[in-house]
PyMOL Python script that loads the backbone (N, CA, C, O; Angstrom):
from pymol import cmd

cmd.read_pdbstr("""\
ATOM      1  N   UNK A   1      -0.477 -37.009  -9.851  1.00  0.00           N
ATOM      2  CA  UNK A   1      -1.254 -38.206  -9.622  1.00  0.00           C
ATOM      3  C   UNK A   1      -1.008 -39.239 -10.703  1.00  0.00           C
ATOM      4  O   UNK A   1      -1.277 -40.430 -10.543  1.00  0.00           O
ATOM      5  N   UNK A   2      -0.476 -38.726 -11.829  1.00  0.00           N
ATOM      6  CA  UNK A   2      -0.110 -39.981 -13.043  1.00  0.00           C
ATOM      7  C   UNK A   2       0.970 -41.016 -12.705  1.00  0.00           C
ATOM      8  O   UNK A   2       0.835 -42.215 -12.944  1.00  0.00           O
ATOM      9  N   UNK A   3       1.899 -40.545 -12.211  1.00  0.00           N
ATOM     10  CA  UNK A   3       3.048 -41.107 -11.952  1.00  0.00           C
ATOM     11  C   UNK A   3       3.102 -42.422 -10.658  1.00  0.00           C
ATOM     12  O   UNK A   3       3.780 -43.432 -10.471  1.00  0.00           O
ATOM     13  N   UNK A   4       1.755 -41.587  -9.816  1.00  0.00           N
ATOM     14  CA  UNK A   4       1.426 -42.615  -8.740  1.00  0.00           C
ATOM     15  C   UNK A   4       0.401 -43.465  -9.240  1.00  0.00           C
ATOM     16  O   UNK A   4       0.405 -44.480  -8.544  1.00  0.00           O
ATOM     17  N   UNK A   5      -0.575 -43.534 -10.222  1.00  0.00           N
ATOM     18  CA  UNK A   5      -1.042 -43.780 -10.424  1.00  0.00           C
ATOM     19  C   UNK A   5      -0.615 -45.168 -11.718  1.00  0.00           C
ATOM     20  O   UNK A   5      -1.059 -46.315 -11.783  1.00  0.00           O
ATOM     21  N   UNK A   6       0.100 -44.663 -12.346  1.00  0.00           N
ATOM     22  CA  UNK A   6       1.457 -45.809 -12.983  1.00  0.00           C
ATOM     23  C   UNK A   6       2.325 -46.335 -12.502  1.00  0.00           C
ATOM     24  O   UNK A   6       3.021 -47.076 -13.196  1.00  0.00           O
ATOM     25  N   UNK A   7       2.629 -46.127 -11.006  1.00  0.00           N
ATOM     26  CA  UNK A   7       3.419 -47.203 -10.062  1.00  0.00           C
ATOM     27  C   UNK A   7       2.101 -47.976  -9.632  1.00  0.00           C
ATOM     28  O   UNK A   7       2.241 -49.197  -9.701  1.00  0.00           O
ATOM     29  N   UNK A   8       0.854 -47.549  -9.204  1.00  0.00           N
ATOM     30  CA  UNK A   8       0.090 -48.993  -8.771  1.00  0.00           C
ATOM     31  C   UNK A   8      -0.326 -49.854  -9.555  1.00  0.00           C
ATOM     32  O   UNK A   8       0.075 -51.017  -9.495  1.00  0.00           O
ATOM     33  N   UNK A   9      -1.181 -49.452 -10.409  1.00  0.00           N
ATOM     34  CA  UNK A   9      -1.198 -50.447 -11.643  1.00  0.00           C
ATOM     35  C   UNK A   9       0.039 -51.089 -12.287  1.00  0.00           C
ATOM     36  O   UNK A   9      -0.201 -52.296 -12.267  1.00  0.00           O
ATOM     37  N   UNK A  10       1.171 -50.900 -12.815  1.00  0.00           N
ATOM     38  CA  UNK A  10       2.421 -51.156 -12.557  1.00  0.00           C
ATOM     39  C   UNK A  10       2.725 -52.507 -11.565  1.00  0.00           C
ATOM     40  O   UNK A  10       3.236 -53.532 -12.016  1.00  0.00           O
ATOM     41  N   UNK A  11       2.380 -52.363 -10.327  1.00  0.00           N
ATOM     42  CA  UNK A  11       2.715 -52.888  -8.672  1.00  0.00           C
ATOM     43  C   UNK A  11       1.624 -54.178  -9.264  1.00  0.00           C
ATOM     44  O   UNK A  11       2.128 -55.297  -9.350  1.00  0.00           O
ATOM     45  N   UNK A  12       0.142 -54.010  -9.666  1.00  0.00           N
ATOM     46  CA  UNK A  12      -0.657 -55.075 -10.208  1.00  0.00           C
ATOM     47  C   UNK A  12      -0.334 -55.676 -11.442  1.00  0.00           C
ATOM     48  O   UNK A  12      -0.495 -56.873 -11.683  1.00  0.00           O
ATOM     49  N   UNK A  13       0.150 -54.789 -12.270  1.00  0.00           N
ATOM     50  CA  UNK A  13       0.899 -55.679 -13.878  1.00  0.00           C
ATOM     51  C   UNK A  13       1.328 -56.720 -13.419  1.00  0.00           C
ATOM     52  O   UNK A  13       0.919 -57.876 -13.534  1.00  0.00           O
ATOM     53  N   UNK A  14       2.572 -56.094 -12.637  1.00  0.00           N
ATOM     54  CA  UNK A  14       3.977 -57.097 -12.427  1.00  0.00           C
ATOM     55  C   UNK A  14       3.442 -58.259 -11.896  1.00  0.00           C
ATOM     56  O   UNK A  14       3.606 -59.275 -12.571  1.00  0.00           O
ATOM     57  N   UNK A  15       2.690 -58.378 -10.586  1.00  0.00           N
ATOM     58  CA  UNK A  15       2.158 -59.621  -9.782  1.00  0.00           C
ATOM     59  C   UNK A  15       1.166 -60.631 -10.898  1.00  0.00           C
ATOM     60  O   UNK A  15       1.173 -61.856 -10.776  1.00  0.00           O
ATOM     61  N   UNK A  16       0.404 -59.985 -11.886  1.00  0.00           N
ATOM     62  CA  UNK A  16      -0.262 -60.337 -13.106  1.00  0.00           C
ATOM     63  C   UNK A  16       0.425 -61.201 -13.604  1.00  0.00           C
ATOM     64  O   UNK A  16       0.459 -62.417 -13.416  1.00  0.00           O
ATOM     65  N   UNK A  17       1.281 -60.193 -14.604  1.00  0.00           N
ATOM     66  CA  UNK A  17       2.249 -60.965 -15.490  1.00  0.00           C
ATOM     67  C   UNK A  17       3.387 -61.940 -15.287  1.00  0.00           C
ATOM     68  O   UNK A  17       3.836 -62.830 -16.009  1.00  0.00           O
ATOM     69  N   UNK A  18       3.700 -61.521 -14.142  1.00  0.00           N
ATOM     70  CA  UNK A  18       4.739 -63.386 -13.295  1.00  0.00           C
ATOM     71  C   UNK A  18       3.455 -64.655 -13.480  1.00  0.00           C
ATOM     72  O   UNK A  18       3.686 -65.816 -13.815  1.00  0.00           O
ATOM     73  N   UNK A  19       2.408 -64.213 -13.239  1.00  0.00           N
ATOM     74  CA  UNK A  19       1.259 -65.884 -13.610  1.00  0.00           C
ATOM     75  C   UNK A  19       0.890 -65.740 -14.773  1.00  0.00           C
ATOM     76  O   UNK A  19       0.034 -66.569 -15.084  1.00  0.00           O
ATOM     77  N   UNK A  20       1.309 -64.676 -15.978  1.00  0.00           N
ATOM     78  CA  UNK A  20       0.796 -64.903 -17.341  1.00  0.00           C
ATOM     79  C   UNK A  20       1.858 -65.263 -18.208  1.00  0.00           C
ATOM     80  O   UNK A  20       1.611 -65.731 -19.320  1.00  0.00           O
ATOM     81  N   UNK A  21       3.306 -65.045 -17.705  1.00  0.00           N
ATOM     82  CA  UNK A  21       4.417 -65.309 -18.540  1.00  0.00           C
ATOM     83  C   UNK A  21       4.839 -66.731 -18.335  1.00  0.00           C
ATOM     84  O   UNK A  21       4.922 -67.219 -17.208  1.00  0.00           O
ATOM     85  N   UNK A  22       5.089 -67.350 -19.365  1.00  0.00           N
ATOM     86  CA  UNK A  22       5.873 -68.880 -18.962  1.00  0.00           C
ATOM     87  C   UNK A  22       7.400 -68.659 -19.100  1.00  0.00           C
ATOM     88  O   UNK A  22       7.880 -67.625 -19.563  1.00  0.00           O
ATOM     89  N   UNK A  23       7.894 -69.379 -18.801  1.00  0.00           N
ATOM     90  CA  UNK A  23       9.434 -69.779 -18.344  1.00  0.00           C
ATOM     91  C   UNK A  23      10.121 -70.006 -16.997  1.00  0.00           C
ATOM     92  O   UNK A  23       9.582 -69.890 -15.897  1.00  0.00           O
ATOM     93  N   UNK A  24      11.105 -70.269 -17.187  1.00  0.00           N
ATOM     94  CA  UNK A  24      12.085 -70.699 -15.879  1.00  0.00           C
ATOM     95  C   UNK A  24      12.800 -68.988 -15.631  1.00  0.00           C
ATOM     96  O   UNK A  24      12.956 -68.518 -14.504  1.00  0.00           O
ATOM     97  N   UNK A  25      12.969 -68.643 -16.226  1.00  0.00           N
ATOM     98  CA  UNK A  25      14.011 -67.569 -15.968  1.00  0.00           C
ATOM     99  C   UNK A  25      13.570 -66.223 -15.586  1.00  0.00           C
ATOM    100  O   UNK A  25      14.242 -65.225 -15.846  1.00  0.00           O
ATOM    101  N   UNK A  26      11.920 -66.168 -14.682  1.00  0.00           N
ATOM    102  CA  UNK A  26      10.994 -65.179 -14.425  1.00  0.00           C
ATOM    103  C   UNK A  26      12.265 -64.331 -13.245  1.00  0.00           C
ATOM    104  O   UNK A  26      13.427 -64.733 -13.190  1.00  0.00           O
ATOM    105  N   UNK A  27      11.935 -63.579 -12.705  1.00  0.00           N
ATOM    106  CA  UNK A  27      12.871 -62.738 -11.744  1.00  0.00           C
ATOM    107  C   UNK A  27      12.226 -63.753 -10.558  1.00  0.00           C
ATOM    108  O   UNK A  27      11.279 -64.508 -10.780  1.00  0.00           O
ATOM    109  N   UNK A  28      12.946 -63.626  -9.195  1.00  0.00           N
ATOM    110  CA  UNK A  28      11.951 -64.038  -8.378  1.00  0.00           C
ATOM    111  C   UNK A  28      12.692 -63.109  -7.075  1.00  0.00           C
ATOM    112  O   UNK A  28      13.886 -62.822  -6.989  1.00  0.00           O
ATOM    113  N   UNK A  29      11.241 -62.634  -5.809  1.00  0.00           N
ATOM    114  CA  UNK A  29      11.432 -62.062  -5.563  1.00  0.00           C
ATOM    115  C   UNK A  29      10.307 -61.046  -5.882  1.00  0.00           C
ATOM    116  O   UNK A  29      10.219 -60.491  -6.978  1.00  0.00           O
ATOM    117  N   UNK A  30       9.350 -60.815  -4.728  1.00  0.00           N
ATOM    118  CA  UNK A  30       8.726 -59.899  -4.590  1.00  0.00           C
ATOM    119  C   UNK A  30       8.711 -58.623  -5.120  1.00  0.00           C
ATOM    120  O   UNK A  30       7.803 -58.061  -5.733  1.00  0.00           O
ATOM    121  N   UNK A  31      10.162 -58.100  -4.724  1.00  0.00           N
ATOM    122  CA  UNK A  31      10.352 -56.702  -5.180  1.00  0.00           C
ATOM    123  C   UNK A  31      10.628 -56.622  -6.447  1.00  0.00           C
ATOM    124  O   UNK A  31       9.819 -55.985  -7.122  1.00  0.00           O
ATOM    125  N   UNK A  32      11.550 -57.087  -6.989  1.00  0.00           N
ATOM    126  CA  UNK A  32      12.012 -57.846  -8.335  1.00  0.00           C
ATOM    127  C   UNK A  32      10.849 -57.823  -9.249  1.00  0.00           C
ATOM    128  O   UNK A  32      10.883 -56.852 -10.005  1.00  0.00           O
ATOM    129  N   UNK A  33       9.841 -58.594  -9.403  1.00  0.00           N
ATOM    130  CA  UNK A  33       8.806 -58.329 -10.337  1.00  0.00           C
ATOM    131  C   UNK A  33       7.862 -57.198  -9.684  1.00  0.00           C
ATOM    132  O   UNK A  33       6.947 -56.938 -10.465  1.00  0.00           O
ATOM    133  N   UNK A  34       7.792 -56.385  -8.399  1.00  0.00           N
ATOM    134  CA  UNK A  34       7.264 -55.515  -8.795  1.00  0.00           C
ATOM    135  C   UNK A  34       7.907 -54.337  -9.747  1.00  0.00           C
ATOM    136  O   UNK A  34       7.183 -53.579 -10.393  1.00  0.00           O
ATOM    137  N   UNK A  35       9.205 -54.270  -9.765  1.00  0.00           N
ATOM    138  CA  UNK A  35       9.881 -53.042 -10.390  1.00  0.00           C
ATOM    139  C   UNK A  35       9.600 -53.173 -11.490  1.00  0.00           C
ATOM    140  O   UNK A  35       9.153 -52.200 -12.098  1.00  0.00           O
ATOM    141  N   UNK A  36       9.803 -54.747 -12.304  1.00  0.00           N
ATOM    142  CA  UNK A  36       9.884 -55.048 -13.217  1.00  0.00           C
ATOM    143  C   UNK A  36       8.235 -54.837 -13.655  1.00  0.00           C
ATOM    144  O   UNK A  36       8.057 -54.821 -14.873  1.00  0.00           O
ATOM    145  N   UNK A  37       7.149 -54.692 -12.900  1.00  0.00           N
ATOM    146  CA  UNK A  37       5.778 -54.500 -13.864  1.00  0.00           C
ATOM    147  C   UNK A  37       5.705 -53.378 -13.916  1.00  0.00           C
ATOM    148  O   UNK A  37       5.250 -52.914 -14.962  1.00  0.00           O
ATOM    149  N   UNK A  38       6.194 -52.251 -12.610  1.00  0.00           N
ATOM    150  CA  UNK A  38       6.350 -50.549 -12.883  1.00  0.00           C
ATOM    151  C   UNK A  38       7.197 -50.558 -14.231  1.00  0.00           C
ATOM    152  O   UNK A  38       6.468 -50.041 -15.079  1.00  0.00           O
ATOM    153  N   UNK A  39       8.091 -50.822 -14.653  1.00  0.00           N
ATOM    154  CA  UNK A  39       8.937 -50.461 -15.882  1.00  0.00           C
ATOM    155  C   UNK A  39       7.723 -51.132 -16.941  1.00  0.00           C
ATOM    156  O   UNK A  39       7.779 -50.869 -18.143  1.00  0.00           O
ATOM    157  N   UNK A  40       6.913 -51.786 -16.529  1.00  0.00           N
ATOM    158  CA  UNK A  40       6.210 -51.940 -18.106  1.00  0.00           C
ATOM    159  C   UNK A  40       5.532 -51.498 -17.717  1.00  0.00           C
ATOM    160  O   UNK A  40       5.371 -52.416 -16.914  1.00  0.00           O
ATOM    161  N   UNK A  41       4.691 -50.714 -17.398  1.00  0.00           N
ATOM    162  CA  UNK A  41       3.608 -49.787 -16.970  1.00  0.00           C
ATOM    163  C   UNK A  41       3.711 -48.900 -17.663  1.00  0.00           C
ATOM    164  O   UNK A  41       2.810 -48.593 -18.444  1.00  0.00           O
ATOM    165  N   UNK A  42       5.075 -48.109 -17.547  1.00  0.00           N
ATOM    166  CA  UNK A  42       5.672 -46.628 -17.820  1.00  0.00           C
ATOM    167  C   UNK A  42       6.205 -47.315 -19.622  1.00  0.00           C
ATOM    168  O   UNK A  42       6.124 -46.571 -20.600  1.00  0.00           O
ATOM    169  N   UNK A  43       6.585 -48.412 -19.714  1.00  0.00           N
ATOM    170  CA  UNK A  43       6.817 -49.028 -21.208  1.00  0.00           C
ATOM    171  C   UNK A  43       5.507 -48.593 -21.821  1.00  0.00           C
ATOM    172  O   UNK A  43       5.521 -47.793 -22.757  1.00  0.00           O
ATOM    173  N   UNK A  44       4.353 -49.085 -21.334  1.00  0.00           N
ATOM    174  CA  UNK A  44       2.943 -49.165 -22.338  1.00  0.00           C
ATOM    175  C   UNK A  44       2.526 -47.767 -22.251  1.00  0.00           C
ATOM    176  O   UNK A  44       1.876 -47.408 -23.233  1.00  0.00           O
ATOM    177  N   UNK A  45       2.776 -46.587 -21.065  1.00  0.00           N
ATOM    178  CA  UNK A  45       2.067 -45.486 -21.269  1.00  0.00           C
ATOM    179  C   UNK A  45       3.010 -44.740 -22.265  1.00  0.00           C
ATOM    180  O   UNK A  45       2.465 -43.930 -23.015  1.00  0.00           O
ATOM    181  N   UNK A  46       4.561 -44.940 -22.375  1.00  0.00           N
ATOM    182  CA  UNK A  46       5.484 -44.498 -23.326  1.00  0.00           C
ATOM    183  C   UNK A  46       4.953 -45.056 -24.737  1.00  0.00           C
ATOM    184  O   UNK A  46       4.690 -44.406 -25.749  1.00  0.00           O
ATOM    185  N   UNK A  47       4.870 -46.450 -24.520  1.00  0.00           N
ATOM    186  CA  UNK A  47       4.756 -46.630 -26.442  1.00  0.00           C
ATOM    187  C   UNK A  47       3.321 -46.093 -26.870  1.00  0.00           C
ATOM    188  O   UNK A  47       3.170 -45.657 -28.011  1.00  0.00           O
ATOM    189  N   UNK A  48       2.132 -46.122 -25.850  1.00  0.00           N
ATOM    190  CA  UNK A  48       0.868 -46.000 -25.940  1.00  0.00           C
ATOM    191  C   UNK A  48       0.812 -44.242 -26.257  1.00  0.00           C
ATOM    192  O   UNK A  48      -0.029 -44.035 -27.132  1.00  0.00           O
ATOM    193  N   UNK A  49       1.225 -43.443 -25.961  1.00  0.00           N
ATOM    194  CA  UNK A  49       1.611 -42.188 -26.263  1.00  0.00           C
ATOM    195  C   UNK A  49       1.755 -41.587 -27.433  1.00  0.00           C
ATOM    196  O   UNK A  49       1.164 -40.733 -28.094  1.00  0.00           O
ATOM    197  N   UNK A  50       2.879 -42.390 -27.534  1.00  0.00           N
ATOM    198  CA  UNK A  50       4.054 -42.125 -28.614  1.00  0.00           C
ATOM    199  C   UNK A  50       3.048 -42.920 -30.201  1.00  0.00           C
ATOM    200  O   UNK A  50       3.084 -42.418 -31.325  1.00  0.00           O
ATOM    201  N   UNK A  51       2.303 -44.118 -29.854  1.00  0.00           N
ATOM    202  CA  UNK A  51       1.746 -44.065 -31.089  1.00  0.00           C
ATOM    203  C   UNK A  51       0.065 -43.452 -30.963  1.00  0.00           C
ATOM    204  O   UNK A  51      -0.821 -43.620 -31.801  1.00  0.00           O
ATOM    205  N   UNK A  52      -0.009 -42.917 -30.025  1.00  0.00           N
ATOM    206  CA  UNK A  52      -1.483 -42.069 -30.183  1.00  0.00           C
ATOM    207  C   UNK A  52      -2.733 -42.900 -29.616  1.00  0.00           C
ATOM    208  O   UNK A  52      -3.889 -42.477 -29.608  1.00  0.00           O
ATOM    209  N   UNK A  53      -2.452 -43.738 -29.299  1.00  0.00           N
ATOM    210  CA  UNK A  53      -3.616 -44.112 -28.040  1.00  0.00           C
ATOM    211  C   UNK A  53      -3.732 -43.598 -27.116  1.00  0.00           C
ATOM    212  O   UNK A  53      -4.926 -43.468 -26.842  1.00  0.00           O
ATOM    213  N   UNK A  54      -2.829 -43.024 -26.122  1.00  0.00           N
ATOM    214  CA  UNK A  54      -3.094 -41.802 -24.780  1.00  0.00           C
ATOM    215  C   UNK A  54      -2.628 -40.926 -25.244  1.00  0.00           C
ATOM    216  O   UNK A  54      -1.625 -40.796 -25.945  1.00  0.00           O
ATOM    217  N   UNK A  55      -3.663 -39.959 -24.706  1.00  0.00           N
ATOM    218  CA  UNK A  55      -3.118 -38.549 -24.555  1.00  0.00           C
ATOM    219  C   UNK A  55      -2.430 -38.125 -23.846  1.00  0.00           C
ATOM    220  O   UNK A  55      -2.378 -38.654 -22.735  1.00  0.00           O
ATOM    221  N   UNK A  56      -1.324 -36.637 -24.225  1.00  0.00           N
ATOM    222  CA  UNK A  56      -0.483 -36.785 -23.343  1.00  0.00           C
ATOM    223  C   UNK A  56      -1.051 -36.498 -22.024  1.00  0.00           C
ATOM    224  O   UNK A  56      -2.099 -35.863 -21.909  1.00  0.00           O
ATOM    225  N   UNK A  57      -0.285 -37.020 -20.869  1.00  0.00           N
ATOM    226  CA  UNK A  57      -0.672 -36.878 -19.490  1.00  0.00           C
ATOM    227  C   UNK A  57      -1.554 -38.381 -19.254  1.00  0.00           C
ATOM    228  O   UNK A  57      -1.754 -38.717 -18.087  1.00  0.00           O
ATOM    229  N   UNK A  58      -1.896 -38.969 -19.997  1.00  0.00           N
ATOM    230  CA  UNK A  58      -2.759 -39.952 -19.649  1.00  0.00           C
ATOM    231  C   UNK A  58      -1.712 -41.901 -19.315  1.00  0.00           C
ATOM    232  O   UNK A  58      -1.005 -42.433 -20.170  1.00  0.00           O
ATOM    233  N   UNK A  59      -1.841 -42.172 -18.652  1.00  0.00           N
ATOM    234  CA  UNK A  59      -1.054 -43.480 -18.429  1.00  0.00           C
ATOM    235  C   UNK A  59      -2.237 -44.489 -18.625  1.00  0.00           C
ATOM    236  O   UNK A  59      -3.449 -44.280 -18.589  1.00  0.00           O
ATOM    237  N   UNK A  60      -1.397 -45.869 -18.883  1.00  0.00           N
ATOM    238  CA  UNK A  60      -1.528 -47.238 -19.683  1.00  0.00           C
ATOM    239  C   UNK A  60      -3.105 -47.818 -18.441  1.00  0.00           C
ATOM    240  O   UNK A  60      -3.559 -47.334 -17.404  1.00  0.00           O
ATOM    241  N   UNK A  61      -3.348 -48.628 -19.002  1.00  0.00           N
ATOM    242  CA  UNK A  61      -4.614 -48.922 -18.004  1.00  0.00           C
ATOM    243  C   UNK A  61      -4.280 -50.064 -17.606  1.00  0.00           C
ATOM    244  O   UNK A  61      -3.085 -50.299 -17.781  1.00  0.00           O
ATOM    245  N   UNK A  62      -4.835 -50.825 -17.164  1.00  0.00           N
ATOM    246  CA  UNK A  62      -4.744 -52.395 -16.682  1.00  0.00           C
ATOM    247  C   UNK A  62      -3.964 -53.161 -18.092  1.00  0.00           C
ATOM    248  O   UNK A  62      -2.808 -53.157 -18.517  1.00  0.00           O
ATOM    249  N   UNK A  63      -4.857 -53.601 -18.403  1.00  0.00           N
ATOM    250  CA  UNK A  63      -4.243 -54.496 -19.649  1.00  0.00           C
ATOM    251  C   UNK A  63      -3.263 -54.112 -20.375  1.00  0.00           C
ATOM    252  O   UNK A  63      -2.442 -54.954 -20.741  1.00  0.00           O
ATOM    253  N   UNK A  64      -3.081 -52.305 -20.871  1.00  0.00           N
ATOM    254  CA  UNK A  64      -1.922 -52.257 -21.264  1.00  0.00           C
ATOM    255  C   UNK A  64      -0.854 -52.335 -20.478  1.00  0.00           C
ATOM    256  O   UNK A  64       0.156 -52.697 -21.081  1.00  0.00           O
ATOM    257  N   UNK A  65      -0.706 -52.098 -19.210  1.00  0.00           N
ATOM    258  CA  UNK A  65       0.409 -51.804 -18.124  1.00  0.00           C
ATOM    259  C   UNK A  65       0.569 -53.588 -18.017  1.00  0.00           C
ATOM    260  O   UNK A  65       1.698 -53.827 -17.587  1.00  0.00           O
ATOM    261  N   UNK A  66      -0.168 -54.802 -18.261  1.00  0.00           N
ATOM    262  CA  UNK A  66       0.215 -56.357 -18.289  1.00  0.00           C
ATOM    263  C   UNK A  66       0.829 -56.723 -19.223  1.00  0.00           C
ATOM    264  O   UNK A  66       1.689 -57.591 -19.079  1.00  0.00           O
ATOM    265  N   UNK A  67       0.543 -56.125 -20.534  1.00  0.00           N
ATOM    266  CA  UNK A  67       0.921 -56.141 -21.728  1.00  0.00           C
ATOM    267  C   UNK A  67       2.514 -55.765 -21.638  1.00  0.00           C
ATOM    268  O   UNK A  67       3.491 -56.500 -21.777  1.00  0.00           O
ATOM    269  N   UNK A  68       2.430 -54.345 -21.352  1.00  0.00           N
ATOM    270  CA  UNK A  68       3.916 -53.881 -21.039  1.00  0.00           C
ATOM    271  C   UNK A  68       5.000 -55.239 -20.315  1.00  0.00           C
ATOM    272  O   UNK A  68       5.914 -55.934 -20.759  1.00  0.00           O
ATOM    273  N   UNK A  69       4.372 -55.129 -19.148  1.00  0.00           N
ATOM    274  CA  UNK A  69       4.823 -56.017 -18.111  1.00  0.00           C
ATOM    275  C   UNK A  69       5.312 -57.359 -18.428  1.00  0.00           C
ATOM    276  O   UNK A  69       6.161 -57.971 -17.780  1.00  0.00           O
ATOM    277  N   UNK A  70       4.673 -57.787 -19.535  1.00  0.00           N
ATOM    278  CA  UNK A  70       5.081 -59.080 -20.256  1.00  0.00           C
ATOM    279  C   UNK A  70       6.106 -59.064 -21.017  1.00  0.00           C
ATOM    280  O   UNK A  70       7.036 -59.860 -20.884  1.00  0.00           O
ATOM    281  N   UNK A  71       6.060 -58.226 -21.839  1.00  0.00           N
ATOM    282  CA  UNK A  71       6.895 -58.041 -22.460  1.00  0.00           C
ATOM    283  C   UNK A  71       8.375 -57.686 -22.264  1.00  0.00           C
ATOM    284  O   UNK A  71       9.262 -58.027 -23.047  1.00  0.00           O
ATOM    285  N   UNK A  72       8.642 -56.647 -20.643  1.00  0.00           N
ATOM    286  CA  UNK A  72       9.358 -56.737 -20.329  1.00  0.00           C
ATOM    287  C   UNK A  72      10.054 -57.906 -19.598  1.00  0.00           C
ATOM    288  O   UNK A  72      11.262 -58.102 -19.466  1.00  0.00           O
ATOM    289  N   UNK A  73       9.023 -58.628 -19.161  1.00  0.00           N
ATOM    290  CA  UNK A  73       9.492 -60.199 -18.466  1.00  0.00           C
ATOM    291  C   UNK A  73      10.313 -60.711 -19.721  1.00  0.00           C
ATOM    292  O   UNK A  73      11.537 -60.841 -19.697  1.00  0.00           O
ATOM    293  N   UNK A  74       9.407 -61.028 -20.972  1.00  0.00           N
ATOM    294  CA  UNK A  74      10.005 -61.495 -21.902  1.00  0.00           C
ATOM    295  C   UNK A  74      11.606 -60.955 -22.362  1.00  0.00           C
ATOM    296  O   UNK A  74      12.439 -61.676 -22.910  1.00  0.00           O
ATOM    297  N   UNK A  75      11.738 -59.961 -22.109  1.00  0.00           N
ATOM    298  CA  UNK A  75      13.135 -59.594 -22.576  1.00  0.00           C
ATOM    299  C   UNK A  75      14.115 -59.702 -21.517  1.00  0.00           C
ATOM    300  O   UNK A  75      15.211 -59.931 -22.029  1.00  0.00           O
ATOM    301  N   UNK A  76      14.205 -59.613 -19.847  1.00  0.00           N
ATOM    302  CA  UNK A  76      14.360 -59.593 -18.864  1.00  0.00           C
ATOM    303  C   UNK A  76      14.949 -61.480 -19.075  1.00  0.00           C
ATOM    304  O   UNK A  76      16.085 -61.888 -18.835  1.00  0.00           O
ATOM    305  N   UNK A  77      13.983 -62.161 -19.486  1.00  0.00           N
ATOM    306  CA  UNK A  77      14.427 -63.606 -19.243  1.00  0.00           C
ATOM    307  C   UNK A  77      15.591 -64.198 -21.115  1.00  0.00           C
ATOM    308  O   UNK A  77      16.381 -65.048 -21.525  1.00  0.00           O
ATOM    309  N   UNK A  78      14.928 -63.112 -21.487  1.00  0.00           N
ATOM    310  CA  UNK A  78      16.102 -63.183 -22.987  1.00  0.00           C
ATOM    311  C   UNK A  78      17.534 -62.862 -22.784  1.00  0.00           C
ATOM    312  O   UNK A  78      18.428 -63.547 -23.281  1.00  0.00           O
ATOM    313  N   UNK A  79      17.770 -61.697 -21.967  1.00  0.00           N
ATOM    314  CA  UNK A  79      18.725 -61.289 -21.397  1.00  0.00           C
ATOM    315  C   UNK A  79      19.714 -62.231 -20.338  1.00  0.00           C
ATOM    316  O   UNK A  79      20.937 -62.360 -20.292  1.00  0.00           O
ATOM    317  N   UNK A  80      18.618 -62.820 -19.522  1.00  0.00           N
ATOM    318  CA  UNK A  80      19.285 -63.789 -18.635  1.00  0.00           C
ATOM    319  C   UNK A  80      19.907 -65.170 -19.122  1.00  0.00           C
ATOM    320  O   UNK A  80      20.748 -65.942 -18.661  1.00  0.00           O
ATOM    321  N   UNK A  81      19.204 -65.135 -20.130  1.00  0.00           N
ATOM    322  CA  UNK A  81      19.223 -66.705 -21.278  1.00  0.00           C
ATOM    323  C   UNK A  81      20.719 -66.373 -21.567  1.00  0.00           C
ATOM    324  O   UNK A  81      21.649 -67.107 -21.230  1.00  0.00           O
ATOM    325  N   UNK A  82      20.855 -65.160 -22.242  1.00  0.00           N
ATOM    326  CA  UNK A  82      22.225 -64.321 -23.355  1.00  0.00           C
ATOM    327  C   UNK A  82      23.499 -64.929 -22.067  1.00  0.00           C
ATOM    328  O   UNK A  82      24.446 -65.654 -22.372  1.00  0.00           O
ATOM    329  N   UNK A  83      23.213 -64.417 -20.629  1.00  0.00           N
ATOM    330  CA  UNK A  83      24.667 -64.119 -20.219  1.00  0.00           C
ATOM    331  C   UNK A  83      24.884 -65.478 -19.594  1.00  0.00           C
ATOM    332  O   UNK A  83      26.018 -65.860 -19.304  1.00  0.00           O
ATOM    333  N   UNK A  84      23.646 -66.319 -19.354  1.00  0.00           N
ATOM    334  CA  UNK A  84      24.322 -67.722 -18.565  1.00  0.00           C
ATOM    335  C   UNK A  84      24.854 -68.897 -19.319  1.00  0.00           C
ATOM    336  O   UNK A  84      25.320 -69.861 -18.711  1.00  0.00           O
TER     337      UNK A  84
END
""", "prot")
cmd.dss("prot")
cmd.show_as("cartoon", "prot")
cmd.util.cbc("prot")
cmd.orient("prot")
């Protein structure tokens, strides 16, 4: 149930964080920022873990899984900046 449970919140990050991130170079595309808020979902329950805010087995909550989600936007549009 964790794993499904970090793809939906994840599925809500992503739709979140496309209206909390600024720039031109957001993904666009429905599917596109949802993958992209699942990968920060699973980002915030990884770093959130790893420095001792969840226990193991426990995944990122709302705000951290937006948090994630931003952050991966942010690097996602750093990346796109690099190759064009």
């Amino acid at each position: 149930m964790g794993i499904i449970w970090t793809v939906i919140i994840g599925f809500v990050a992503g739709v979140l964080a496309k209206f909390l991130s600024p720039g031109g170079n957001e993904p666009s595309g429905f599917i596109l920022t949802t993958v992209l808020g699942i990968v920060g979902a699973f980002v915030a329950t990884f770093l959130g873990q790893a420095l001792g805010w969840y226990r193991p087995g426990e995944g990122a909550g709302l705000i951290g899984a937006v948090i994630g989600a931003v952050l991966v936007l942010m690097v996602w549009s750093m990346m796109s900046r690099r190759s064009a």
